[in-house]
N, C-alpha and C positions, 0 to 999 in steps of 0.2 A: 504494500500500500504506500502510494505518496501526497502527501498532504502539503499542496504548493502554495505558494505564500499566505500560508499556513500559522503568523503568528501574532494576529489579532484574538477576540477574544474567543472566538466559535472554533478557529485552529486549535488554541489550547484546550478550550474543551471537547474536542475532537481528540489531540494527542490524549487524553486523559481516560477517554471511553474507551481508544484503542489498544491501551493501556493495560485495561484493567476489566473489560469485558468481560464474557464467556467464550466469543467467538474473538480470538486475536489473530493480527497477521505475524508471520512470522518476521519480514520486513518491515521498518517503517521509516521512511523517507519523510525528513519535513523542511520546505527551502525557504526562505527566505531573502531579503535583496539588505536586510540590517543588521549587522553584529552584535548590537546590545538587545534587541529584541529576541534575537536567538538565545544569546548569553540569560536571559531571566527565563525563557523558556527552559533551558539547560538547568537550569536550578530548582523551577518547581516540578518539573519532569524532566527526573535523570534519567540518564543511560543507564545505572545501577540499577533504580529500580524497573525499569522496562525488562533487564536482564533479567532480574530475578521473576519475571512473567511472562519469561519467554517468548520475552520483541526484542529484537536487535532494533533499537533505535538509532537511527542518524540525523543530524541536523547539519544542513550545507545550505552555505551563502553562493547563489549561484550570481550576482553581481558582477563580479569579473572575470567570469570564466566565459570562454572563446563557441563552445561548444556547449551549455550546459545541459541539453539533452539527451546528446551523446555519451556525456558523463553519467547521470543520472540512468541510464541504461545500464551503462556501464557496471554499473551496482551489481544489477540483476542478472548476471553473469549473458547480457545481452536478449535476454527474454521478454526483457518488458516488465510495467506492474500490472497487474489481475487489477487493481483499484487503483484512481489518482480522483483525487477532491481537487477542483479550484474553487479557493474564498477568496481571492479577486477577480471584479469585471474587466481582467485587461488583456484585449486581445493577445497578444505575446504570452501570454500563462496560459490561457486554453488552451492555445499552438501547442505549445512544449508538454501540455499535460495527452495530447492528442497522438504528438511523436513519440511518446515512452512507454503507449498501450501494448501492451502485451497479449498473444491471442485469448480472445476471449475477455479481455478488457473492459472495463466499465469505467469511462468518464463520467464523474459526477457534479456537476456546475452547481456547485453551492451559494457560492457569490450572484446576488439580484442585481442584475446591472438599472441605472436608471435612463439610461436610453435606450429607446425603445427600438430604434437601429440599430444597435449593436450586435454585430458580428464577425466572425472569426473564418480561417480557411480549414474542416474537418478533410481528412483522407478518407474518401467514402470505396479505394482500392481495398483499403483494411475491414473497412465496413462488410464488404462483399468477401471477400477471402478470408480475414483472420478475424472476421465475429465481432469484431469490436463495436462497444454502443453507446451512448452518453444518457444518460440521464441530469433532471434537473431538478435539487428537492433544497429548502430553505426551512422547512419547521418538521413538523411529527404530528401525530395524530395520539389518543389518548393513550392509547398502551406505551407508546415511546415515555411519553411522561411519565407514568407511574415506573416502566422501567428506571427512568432517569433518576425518582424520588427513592426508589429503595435501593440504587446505588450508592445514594447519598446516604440515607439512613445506616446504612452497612458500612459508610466509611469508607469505601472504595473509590469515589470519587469526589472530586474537591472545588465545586466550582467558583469557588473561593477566589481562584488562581485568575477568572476573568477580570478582578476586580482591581483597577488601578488608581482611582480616585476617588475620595473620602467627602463628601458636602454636607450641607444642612440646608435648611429650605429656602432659605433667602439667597440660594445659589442656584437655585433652581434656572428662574427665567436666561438670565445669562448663561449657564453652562448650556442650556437647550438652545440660545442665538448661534452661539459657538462652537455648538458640538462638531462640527465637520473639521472645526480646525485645533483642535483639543488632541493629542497624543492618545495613546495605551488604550486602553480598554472599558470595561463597565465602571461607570460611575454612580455608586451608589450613595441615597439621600436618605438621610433622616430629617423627616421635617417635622419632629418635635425638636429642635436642635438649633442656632443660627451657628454657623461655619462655613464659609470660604469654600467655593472647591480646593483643594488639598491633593494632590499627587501622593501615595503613601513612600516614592521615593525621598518626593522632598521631606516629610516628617521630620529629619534629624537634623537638615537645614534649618529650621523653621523654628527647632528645638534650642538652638543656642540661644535663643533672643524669647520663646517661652514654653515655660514650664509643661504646661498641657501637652505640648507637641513632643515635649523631650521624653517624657514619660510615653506618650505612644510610639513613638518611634522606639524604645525601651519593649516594648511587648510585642508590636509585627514582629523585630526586629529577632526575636526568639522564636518566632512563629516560623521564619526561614524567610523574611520580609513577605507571606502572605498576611491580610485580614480574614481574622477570626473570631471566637467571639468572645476570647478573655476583650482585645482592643473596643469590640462596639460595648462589652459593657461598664470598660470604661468610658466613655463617648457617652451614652446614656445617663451615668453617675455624673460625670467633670464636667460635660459640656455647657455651653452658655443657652439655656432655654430661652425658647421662641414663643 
């Protein structure tokens, strides 16, 4: 399986499901075009523990490689993947997730693109000869949820890991003007709370100059820099009520 720029927040909890599922591939490819995105990917889903659940994990920056889906073939002893997810709308990722199909192949077009023209060049030679097919899915139906919820409950998975920014409700309307141009991931609100959207990187920044911040940066910070719920209930107790 390859999960192509793959490290926004539906990537990660994709790496997470592939993880730690019932049905795991034994491959898993996840690329990226940014080094520090990879780099926190790599930290809240390691290679370790993938190993120990029998996925050889890989994570490669295909940015300046000459060839990158030659490479990414390459992987797969030239076979191609059985599975590749794109979670971008950008013609150049569907391409390369098109050329690394492997027979009997399934493209899965994760990413909603917002124009409506949008389209890409498929190899329909492969289509006819090597069975390859795409599909196009963005949410689940009920059984995925409840699957989704008693993976959680069982602690197998942590969707904790989508979550990059910390607010309160007076953050609300602005963060929603801005949302397109805002970094990382799920920003979650408590809007019994007044607080700033917050980056949980920035927390230790923020922390030399106050106290509140230092202390939660103090407790992600033990968590393996995710949020969890010793940090919201501090956030809940400390925080400046609205």
């Amino acid at each position: 399986m390859a999960l192509l720029a793959g490290m926004g927040p539906m990537g990660l909890g994709a790496i997470d499901y592939a993880i730690h599922c019932d049905r795991k591939p034994g491959l898993l490819v996840v690329t990226d075009i940014d080094d520090e995105r990879l780099k926190r990917a790599a930290l809240v889903h390691t290679i370790e523990d993938a190993r120990k659940n029998g996925v050889n994990l890989k994570y490669i920056n295909t940015l300046h490689m000459t060839d990158p889906s030659a490479h990414l073939k390459e992987i797969t002893g030239g076979k191609g993947f059985d599975d590749v997810f794109v979670f971008a709308p950008v013609k150049q990722v569907v391409e390369q997730a098109d050329r690394i199909l492997g027979f009997n192949g399934c493209l899965n077009f994760f990413a909603g693109p917002e124009d409506p023209n949008f389209s890409a060049l498929f190899n329909f030679y492969n289509v006819h000869y090597a069975f390859t097919h795409i599909v196009g899915t963005s949410g689940g139906n009920t059984d995925d949820m409840k699957e989704a919820l008693d993976l959680m409950a069982a602690g197998r998975i942590n969707p904790a890991v989508m979550v990059t920014h910390i607010g309160g409700l007076d953050a609300v309307i602005d963060t929603t003007m801005r949302l397109p141009d805002i970094p990382g991931g799920k920003k979650l609100i408590y809007t019994n709370i007044s607080m700033e959207l917050t980056a949980i990187e920035d927390f230790a920044m923020k922390g030399e100059s106050d106290p509140f911040f230092k202390q939660l940066a103090g407790i992600v910070k033990n968590n393996g820099r995710i949020w969890c719920g010793e940090a919201e209930a501090f956030v809940m107790k400390h925080g400046t009520p609205i």
